[in-house]
Backbone as numpy.savetxt, mean C-alpha at the origin, in Angstrom:
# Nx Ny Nz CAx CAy CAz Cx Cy Cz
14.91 -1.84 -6.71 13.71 -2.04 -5.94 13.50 -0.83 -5.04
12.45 -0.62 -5.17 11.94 1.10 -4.25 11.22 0.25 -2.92
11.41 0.33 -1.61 10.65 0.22 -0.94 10.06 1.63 0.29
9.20 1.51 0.45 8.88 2.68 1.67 8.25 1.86 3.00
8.25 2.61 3.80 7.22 2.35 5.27 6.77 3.06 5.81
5.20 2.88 5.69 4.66 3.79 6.27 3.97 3.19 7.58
3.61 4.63 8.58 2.78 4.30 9.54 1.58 4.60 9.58
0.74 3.62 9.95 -0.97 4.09 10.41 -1.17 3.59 11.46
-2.14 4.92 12.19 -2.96 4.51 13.19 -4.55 4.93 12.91
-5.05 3.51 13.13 -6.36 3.09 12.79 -7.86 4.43 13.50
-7.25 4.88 14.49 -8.12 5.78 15.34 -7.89 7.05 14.53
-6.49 7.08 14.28 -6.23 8.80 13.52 -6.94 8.80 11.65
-8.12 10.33 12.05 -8.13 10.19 10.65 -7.20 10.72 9.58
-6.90 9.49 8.45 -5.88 9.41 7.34 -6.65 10.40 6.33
-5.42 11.61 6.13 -5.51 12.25 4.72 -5.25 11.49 3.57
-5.32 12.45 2.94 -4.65 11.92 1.42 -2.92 12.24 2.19
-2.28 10.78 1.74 -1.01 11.09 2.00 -0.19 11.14 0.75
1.07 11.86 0.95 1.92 11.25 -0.60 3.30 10.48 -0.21
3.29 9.22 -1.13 4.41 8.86 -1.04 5.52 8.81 -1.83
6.90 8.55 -1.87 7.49 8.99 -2.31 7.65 8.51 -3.81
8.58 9.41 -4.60 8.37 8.94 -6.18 9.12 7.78 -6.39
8.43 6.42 -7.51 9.11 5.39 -7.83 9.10 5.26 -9.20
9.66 4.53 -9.95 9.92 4.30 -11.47 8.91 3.06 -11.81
8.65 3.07 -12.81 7.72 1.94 -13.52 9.31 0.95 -14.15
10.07 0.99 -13.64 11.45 -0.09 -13.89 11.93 -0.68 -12.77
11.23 -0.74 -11.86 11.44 -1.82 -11.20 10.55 -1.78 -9.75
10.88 -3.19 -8.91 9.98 -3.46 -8.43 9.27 -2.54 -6.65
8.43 -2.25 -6.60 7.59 -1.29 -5.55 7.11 -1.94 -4.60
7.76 -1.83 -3.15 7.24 -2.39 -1.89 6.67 -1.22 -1.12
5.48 -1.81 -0.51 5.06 -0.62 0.36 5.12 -1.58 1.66
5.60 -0.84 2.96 5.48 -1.65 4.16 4.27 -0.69 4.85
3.69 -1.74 5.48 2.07 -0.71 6.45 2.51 -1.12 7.87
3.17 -0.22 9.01 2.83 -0.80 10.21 1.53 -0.13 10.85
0.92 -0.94 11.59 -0.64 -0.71 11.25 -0.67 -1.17 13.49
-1.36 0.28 13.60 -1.63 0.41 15.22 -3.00 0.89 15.19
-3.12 0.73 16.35 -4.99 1.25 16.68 -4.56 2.40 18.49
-4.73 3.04 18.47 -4.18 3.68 19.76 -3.33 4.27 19.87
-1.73 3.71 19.35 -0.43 3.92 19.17 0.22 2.62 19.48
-0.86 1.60 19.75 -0.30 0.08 20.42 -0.65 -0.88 18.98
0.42 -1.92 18.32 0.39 -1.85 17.40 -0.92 -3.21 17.58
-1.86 -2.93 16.35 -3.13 -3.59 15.80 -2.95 -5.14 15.37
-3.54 -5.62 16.09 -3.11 -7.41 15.27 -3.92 -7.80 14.52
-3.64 -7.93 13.45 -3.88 -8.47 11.84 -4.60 -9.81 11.93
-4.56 -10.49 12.68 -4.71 -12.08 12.93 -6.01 -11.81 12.58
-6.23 -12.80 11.03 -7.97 -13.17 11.00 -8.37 -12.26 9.94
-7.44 -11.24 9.19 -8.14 -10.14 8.02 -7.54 -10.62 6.77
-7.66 -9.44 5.98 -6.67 -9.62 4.60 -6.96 -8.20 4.39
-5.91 -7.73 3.85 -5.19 -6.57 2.99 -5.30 -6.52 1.41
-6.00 -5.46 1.20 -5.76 -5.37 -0.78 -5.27 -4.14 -0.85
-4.76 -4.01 -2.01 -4.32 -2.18 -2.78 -4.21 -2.10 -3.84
-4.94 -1.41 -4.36 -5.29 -0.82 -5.58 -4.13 0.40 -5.95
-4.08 0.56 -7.54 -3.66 1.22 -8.01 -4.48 1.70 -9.17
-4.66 3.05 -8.69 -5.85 3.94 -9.61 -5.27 5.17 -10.56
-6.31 5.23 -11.77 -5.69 6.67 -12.56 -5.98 7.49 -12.28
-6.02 8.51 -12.82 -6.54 10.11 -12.20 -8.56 9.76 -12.54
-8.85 8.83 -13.29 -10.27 8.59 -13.76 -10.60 7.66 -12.69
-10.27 7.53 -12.30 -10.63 6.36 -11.02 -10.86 4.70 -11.52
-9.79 4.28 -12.74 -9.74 3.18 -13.15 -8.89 2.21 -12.41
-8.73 0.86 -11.86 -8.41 0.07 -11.37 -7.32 -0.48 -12.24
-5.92 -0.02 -11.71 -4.74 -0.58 -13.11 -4.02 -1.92 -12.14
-4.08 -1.95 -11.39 -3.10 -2.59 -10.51 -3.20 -2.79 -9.04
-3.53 -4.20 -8.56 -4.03 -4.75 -7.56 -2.70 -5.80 -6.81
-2.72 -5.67 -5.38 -2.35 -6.44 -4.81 -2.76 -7.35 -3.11
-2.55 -8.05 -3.16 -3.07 -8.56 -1.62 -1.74 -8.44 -0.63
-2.18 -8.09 0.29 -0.87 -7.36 1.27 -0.47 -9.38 2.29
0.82 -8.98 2.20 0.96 -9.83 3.16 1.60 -9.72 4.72
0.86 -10.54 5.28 0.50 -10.33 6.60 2.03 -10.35 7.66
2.16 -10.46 8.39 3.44 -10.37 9.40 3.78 -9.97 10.72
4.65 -9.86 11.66 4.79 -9.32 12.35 6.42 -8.42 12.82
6.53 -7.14 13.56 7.67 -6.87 13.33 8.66 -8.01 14.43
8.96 -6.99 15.20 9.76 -7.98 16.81 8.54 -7.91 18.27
7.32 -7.40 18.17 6.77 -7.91 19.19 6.15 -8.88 19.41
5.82 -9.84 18.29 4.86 -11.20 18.11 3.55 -10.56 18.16
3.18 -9.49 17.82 2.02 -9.35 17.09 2.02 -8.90 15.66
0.74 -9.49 15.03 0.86 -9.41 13.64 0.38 -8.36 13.09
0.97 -6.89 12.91 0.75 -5.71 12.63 1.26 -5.07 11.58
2.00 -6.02 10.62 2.38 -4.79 9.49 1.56 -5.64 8.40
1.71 -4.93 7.27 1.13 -5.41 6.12 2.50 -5.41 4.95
2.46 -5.97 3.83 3.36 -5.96 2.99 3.12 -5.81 1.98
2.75 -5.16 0.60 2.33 -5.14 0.16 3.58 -5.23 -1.40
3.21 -5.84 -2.50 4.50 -6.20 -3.57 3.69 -5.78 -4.97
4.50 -5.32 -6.00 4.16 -5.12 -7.13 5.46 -4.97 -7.77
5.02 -6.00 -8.88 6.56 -6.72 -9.42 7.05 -5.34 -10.52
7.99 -5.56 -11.02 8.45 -4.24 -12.22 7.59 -4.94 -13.42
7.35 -5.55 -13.34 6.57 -6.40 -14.96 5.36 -5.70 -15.11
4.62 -5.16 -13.72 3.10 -4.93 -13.74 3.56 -3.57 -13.54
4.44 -3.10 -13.16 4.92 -1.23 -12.72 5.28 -1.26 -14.18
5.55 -2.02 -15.30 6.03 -1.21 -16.31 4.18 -1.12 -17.34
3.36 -1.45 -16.68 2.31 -0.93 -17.63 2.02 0.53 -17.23
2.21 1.00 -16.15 2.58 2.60 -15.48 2.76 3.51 -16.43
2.51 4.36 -16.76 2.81 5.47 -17.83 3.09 6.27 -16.51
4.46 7.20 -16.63 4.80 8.02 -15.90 3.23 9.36 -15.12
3.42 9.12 -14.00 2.39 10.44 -13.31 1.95 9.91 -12.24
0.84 10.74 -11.76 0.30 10.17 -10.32 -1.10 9.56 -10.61
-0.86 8.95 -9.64 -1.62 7.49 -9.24 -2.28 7.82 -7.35
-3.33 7.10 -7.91 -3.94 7.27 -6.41 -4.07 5.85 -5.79
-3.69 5.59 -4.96 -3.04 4.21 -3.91 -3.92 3.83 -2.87
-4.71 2.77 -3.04 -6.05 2.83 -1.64 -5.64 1.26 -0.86
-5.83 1.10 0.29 -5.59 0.05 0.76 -6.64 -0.13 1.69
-6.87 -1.60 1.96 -7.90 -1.57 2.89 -7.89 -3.29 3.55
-7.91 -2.99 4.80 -8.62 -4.33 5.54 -9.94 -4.63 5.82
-9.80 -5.79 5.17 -11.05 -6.64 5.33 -11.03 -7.95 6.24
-12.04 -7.73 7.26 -12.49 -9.23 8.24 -13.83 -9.09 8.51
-14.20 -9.77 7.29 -15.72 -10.68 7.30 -16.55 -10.02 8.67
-17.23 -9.27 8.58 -17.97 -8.46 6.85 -17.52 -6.90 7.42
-17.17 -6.67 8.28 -16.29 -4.97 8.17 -15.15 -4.92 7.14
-14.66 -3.66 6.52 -14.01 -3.49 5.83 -13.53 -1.84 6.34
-12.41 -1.65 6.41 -11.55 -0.35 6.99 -10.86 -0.07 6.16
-10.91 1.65 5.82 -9.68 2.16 5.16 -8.29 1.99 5.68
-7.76 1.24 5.22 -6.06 1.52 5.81 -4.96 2.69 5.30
-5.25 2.88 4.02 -4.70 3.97 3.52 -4.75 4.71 2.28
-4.88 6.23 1.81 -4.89 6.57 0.55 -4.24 7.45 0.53
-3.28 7.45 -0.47 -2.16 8.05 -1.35 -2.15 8.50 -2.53
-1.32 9.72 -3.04 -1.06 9.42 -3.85 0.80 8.80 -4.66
0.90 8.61 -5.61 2.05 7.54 -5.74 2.51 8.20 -6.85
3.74 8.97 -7.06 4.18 9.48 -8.79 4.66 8.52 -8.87
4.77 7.92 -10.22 5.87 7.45 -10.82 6.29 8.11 -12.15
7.69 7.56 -11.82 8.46 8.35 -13.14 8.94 6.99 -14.16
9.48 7.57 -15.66 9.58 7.19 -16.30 10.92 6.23 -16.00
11.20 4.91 -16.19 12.67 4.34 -15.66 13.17 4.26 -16.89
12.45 4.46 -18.33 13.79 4.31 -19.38 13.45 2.98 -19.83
13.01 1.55 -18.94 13.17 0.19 -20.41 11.72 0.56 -20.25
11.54 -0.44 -21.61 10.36 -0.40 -22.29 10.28 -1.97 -22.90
């Protein structure tokens, strides 16, 4: 299992970031701790999606982030899961990674990436 964590702050504008390389053999966590200021952002009341795109801008792989909080009792990270079953339709390369919160009816970039993956070998 590959997991990463990244940070965003909602005020700073987000490049294209890259994250680190994972295998299409097993399973890919992304953690989002998610601030507005540098004071972390409470989630309470949205939802989280992320896409997984080709270099054509095709939609291969979707997830809904789940919600949480770390140790301050506010609900600021996101979680986001993609099992190895759906990482093995992945053909090794990069992938562009978009995430976004939504609360009725705004919608915010939370993050875009890009994502290599490499080849893990089963098939």
């Amino acid at each position: 299992m590959a997991t990463e964590t990244v940070n965003v702050d909602l005020t700073t504008v987000q490049g294209l970031r890259a994250l680190r390389p994972v295998t299409n053999a097993e399973d890919w966590i992304l953690v989002v701790n998610v601030f507005n200021s540098g004071t972390a952002y409470d989630l309470d009341g949205e939802a989280a999606t992320m896409s997984i795109r080709d270099r054509w801008g095709d939609e291969l792989l979707t997830a809904t982030g789940t919600l949480s909080d770390d140790t301050d009792a506010v609900t600021s990270v996101v979680t986001f899961t993609f099992r190895q079953s759906s990482m093995a339709d992945l053909n090794a390369g990069a992938y562009t990674v978009a995430a976004r919160l939504i609360e009725s009816p705004a919608t915010k970039q939370l993050l875009l990436a890009k994502l290599p993956v490499r080849d893990g070998g089963f098939g």
